[in-house]
N, CA, C and O atoms as a GROMACS GRO file, in nm:
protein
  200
    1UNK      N    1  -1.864   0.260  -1.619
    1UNK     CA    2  -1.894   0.392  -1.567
    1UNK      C    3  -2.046   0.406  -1.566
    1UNK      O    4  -2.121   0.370  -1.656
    2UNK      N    5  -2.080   0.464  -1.451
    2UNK     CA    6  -2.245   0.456  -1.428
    2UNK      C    7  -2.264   0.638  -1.443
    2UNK      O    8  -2.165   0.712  -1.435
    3UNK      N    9  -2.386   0.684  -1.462
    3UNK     CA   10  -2.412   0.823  -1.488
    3UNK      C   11  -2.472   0.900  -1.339
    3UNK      O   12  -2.485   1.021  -1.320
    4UNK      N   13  -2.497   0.806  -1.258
    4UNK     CA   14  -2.582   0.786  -1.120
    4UNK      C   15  -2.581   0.698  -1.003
    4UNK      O   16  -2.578   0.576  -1.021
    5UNK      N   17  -2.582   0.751  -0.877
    5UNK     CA   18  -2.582   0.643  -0.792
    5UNK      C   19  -2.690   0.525  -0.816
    5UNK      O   20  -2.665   0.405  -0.806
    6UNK      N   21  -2.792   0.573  -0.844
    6UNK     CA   22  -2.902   0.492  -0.855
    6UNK      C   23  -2.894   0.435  -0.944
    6UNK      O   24  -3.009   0.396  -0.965
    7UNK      N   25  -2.813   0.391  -1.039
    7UNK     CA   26  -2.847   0.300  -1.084
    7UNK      C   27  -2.761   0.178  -1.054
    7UNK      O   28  -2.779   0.080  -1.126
    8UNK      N   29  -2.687   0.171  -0.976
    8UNK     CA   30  -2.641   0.057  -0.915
    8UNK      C   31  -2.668  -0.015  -0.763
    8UNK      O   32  -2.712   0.073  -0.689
    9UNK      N   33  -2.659  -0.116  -0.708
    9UNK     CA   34  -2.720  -0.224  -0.595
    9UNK      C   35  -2.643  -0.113  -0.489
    9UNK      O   36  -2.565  -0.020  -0.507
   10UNK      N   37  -2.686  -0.153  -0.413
   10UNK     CA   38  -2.664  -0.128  -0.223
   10UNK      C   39  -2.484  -0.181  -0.227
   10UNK      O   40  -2.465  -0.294  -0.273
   11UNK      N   41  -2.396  -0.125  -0.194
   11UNK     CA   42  -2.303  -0.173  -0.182
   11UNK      C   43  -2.186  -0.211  -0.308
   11UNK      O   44  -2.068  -0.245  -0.302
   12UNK      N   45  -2.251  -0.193  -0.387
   12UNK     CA   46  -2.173  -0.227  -0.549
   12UNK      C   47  -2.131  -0.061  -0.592
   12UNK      O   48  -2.198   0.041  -0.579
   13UNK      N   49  -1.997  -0.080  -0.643
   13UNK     CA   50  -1.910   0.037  -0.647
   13UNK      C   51  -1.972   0.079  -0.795
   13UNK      O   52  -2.027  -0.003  -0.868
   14UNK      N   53  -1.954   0.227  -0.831
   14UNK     CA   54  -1.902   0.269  -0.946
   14UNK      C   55  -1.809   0.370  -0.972
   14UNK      O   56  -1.721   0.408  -0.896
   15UNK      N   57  -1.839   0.420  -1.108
   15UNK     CA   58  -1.755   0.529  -1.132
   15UNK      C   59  -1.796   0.626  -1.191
   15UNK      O   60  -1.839   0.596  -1.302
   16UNK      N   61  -1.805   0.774  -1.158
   16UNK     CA   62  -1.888   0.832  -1.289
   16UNK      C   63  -1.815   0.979  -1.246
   16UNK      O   64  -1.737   0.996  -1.152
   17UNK      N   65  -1.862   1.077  -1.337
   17UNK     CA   66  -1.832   1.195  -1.341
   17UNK      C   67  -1.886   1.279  -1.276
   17UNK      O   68  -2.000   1.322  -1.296
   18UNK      N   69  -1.806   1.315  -1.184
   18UNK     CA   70  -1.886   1.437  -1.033
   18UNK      C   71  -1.905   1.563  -1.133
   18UNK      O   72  -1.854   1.589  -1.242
   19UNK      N   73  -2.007   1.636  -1.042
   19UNK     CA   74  -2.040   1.786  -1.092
   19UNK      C   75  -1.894   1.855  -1.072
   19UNK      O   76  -1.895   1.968  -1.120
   20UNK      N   77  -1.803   1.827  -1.030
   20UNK     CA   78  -1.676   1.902  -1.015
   20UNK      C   79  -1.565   1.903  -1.201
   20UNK      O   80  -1.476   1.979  -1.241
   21UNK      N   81  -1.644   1.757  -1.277
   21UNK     CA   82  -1.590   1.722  -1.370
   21UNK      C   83  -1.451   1.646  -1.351
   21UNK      O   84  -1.355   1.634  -1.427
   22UNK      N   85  -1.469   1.610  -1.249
   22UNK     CA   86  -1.350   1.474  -1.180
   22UNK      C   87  -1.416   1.341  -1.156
   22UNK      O   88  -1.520   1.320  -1.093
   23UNK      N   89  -1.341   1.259  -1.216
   23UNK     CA   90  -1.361   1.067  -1.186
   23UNK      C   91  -1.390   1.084  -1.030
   23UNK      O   92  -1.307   1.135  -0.954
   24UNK      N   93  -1.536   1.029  -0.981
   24UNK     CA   94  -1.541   0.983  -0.870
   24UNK      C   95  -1.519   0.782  -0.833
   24UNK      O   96  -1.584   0.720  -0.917
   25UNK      N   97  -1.488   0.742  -0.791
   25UNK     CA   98  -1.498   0.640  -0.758
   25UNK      C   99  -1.575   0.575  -0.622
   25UNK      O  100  -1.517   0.539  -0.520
   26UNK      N  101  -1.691   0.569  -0.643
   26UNK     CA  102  -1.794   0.587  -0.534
   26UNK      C  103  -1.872   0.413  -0.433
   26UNK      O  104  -1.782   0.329  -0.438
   27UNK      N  105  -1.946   0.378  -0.388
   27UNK     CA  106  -1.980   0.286  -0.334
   27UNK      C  107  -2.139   0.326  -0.318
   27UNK      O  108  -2.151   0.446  -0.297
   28UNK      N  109  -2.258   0.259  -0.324
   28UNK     CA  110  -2.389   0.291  -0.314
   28UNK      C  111  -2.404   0.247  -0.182
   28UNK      O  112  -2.392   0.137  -0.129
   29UNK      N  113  -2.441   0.392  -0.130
   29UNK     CA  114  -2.537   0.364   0.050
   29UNK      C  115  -2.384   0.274   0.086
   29UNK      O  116  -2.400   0.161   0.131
   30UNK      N  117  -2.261   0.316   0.068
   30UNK     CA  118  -2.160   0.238   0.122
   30UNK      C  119  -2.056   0.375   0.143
   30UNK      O  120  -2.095   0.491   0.150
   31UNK      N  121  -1.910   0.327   0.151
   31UNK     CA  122  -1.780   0.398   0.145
   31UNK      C  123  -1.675   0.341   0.080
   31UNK      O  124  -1.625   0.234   0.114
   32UNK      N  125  -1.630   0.421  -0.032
   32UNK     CA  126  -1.543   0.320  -0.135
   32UNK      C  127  -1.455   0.320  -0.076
   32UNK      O  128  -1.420   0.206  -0.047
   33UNK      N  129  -1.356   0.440  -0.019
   33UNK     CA  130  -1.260   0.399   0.087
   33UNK      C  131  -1.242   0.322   0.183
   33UNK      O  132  -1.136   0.273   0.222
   34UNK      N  133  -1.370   0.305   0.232
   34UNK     CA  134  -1.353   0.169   0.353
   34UNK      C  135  -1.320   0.047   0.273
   34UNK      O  136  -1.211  -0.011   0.280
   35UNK      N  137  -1.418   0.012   0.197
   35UNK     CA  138  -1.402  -0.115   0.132
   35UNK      C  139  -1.281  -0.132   0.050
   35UNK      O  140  -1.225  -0.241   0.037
   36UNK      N  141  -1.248  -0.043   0.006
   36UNK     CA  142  -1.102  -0.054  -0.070
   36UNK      C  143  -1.000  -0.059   0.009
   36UNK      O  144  -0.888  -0.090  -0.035
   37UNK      N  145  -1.017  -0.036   0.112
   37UNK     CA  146  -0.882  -0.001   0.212
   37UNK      C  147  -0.782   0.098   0.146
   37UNK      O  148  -0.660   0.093   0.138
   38UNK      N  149  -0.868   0.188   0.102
   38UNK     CA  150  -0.788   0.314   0.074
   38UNK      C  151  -0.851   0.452   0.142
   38UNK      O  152  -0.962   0.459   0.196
   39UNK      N  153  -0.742   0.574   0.124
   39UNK     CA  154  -0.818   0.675   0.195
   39UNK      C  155  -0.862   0.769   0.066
   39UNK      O  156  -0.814   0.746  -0.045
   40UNK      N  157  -0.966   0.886   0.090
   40UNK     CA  158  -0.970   1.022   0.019
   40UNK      C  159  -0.854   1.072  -0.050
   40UNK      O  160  -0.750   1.116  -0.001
   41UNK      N  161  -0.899   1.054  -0.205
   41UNK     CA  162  -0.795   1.154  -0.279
   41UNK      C  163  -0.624   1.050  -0.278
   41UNK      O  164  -0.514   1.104  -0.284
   42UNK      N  165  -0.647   0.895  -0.268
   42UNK     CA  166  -0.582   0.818  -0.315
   42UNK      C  167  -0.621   0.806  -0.477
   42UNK      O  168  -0.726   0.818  -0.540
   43UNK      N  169  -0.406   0.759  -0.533
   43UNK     CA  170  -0.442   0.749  -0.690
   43UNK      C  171  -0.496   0.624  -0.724
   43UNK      O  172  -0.451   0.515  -0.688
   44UNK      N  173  -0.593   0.645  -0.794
   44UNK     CA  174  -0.659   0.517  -0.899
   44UNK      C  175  -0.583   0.484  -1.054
   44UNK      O  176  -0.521   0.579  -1.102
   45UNK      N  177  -0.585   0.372  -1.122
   45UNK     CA  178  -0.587   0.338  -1.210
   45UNK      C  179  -0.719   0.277  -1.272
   45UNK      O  180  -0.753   0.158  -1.267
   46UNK      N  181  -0.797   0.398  -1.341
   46UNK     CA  182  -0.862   0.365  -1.419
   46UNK      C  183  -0.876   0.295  -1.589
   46UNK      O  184  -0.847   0.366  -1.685
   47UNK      N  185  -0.919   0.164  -1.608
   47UNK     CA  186  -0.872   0.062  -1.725
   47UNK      C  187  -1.029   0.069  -1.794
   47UNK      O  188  -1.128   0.063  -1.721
   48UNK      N  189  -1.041   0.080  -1.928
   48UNK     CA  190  -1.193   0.076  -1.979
   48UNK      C  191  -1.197  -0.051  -2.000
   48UNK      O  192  -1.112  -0.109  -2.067
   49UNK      N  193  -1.302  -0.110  -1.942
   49UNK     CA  194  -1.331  -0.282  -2.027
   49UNK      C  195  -1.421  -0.260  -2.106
   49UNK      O  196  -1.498  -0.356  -2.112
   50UNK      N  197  -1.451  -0.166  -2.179
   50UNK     CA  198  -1.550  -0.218  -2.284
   50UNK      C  199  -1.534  -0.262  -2.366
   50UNK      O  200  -1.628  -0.296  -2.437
   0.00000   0.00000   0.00000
């Protein structure tokens, strides 16, 4: 989970907590839905690897 877009590459996904206080699952300067081949407000399974 990242706190910011910026801190991840052009194209490399994360995950962090929107001002709404909901899991976003996002893409930098990208579209996580495109690349996932999923649409808006599809369910995720979020797994912690830490």
């Amino acid at each position: 989970m990242k706190a910011t877009y910026g801190l991840v590459k052009p194209g490399n996904y994360l995950a962090l907590v929107n001002s709404f206080g909901v899991i976003e699952i996002a893409r930098a300067e990208g579209s996580a839905a495109d690349g996932l081949g999923s649409e808006r407000g599809a369910p995720v399974v979020v797994i912690d690897r830490q």
